[in-house]
N, C-alpha and C positions, 0 to 999 in steps of 0.2 A: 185448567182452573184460572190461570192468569186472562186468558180469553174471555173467561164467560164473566170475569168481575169485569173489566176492563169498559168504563167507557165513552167513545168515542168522542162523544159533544164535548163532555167537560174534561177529555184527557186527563182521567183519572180512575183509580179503580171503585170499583163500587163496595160500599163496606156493608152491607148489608144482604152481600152475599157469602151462603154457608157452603163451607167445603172441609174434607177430610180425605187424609189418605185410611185406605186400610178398613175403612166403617165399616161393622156389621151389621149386614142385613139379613129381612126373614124371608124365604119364600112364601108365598102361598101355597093351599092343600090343590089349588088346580095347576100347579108350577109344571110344563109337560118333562122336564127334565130330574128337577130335587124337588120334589110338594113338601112343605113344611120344614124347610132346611137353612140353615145358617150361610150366607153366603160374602164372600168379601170380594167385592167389586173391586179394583187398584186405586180408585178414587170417584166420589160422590161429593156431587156439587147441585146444590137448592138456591136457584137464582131468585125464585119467588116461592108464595104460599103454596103455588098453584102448580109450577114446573122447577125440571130439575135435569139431572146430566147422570146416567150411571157409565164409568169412563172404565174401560178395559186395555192395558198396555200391553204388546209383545214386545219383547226387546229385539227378540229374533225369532226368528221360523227356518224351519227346516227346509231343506231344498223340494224333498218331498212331498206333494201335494197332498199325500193322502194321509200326511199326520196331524194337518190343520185342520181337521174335522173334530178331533178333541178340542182344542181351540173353539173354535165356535159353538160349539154346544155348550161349551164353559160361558161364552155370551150369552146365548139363549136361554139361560138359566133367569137374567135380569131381563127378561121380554115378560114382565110378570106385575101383579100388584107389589111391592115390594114393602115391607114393614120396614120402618128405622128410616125416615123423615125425621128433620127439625119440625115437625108437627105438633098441636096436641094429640092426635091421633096414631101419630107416626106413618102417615101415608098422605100422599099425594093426589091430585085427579091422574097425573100424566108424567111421563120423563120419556128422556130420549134416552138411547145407549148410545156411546161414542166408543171404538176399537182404531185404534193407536196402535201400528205398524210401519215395518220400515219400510218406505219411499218404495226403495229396492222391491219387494216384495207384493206392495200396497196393488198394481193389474191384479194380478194374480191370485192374492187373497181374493180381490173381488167376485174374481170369474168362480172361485169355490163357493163362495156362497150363493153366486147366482145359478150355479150348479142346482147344487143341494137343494135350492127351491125350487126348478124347476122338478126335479128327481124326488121332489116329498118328501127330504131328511129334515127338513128344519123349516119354519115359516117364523115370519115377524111383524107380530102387531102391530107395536113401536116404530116411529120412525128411529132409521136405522144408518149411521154413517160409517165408515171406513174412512181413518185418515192418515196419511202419509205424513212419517215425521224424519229429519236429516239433519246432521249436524253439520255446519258446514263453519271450516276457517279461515281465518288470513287475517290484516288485521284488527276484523273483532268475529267475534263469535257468537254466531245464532244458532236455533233451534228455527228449521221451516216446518209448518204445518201447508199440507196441502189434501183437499178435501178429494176424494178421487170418485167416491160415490153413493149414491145416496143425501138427503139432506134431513135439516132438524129444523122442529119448531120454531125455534128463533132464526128468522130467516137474516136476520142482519148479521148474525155469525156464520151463517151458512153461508153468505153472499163473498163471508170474509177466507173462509178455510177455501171455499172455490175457488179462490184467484193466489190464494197461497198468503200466510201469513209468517213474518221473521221477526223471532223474540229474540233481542241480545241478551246473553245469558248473564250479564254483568248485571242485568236488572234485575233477573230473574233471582240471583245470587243474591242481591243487595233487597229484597222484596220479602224470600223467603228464606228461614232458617234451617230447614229441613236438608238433613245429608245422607236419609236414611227413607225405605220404604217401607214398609208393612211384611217385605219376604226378609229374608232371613241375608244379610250383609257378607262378603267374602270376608274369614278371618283377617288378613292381613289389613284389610282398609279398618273397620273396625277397632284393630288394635294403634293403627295409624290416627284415627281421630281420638281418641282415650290417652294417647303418650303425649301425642303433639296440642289435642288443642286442652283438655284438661291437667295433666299433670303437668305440663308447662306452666300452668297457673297455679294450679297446689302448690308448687315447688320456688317460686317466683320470689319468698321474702325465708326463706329455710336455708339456713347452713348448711357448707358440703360435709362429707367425712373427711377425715383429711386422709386418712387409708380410702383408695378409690376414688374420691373426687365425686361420691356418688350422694342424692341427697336421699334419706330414709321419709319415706311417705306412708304414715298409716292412711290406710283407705279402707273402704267398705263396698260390699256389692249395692248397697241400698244406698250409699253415698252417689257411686259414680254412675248406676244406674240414673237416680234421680237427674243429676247435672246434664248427663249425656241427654236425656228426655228435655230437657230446657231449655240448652243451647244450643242442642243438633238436631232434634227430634220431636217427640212429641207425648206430655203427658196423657191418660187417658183423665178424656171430658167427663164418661159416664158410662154407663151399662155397655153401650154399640160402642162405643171410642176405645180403640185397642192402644196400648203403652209400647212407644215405636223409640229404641228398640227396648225389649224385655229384659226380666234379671238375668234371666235364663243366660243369654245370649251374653251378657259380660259376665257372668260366673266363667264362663268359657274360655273367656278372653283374657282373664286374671290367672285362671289357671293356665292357660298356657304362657304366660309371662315366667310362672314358676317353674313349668318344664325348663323352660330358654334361659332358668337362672338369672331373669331379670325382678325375680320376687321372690319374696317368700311368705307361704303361709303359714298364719297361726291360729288363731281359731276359724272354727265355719264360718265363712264369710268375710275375714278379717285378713289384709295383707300388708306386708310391708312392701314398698318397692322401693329397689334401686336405682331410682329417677336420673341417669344422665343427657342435658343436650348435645346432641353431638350437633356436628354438620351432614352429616350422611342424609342417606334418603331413608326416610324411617319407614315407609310402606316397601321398599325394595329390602328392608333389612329383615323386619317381620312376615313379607311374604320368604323370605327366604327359611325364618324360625320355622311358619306353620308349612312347608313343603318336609322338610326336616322331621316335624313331628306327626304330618301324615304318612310317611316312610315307616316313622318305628311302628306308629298303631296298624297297620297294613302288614308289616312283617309280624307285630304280637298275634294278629289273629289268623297268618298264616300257620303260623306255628303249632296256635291254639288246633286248626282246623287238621292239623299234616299224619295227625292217626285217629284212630278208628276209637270210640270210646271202648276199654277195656283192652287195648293193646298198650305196651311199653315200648317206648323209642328205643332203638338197638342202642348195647352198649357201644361206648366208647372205645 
């Protein structure tokens, strides 16, 4: 996304480019994979009236070659007229797909897809890129894009992922507020940005208890939802614009504060918490909670599962 705004003359990004994590889009009834189907690309980017970027991320891939064919056919699905443009129409003349893998990986996916076409599993209308993405450190730290195969429309970006491009992510940080993506977040991070960067602020002009040292925060799913959407994430724009992350997803998160004895609930939706800062690492402490309470649910349903319906567990 930062590429495609990004531009070069006037070293600056272009504001008059649309982008979204998460968008939903419609297939078309000729789609050769889903006709008529909802589909959400990882990120959708409308550089003009006329063109645009449907962007597919792996984070990783399997050693296995032949599990990457789900994979790609999950791309092929956006090789389509696709509905859910900033349009009035909501459709475009043209877009490119971009698929975003790792470095490591990025020969290899190639050779599959150049497989596949050769072999008739899959063909692509659309101009079609594969790009290798790496994190590299020391001291500062980027993101390299490098283009491995294939090109797009705009050949000035293409010119640019070919020779390999490095985004420091301090900018990337300091640009965009987003900590969160369209898939569903690991509890522990989650509960890490909810403690530390909202309730740090809730809690900021509130008195402790003086039993505990702990401060009482009422809160709300609809509160901390909403916050988290604003200053991590992303409210929805409209119909295709999904709410990144959902209530769903901190109802979750609030209740398992209450398992860990770090809340308490009172009505639906309604909690109090026992907001302390510590010094500790608050993602190593709550990855620790939600291991702890994937153990007991894992053993409930072991238990649940350990007879036969209509049998009684032997006596004691």
């Amino acid at each position: 996304m930062n590429e495609v705004r990004w531009n070069q003359d006037k070293r600056s990004l272009r504001s008059e480019v649309k982008y979204e994590l998460g968008r939903r889009m419609t297939t078309s009834p000729t789609n050769p994979v889903s006709p008529r189907a909802e589909v959400t690309p990882d990120a959708v980017v409308q550089a003009k009236e006329q063109s645009g970027f449907v962007v597919e991320v792996k984070l990783g891939l399997p050693k296995e070659v032949c599990f990457w064919d789900k994979d790609i056919r999950q791309v092929q699905k956006y090789d389509d007229d696709l509905e859910g443009w900033w349009t009035r129409s909501e459709h475009i003349p043209a877009h490119d797909i971009l698929v975003l893998v790792p470095l490591t990986r990025a020969v290899r996916f190639v050779d599959r897809v150049k497989d596949g076409i050769q072999e008739r599993k899959w063909d692509f209308r659309r101009s079609l890129s594969v790009t290798g993405f790496i994190k590299r450190s020391g001291a500062k730290d980027f993101i390299t894009l490098k283009q491995e195969w294939g090109a797009l429309s705009d050949r000035n970006l293409s010119e640019r992922l070919r020779e390999s491009v490095s985004i420091h992510l301090v900018i990337l940080a300091a640009t965009y507020k987003e900590k969160f993506l369209d898939s569903r977040p690991p509890p522990p991070y989650l509960l890490h940005i909810i403690w530390d960067g909202l309730f740090t602020h809730y809690a900021a002009d509130l008195p402790r208890e003086e039993e505990g040292g702990f401060v009482p925060l009422s809160v709300t799913v609809v509160r901390v939802t909403k916050d988290l959407q604003e200053y991590y994430g992303s409210p929805s724009a409209g119909e295709r614009s999904p709410e990144i992350p959902g209530a769903s997803l901190v109802r979750e998160a609030l209740d398992a504060l209450v398992e860990g004895k770090f809340a308490e609930r009172k009505r639906d939706g309604e909690y109090v918490i026992r907001y302390k800062r510590t010094r500790s690492d608050t993602l190593r402490r709550f990855g620790r909670l939600c291991f702890v309470l994937e153990q007991k649910q894992r053993a409930r349903r072991e238990s649940a599962t350990s007879f036969l319906p209509g049998m009684e567990p032997p006596a004691s």
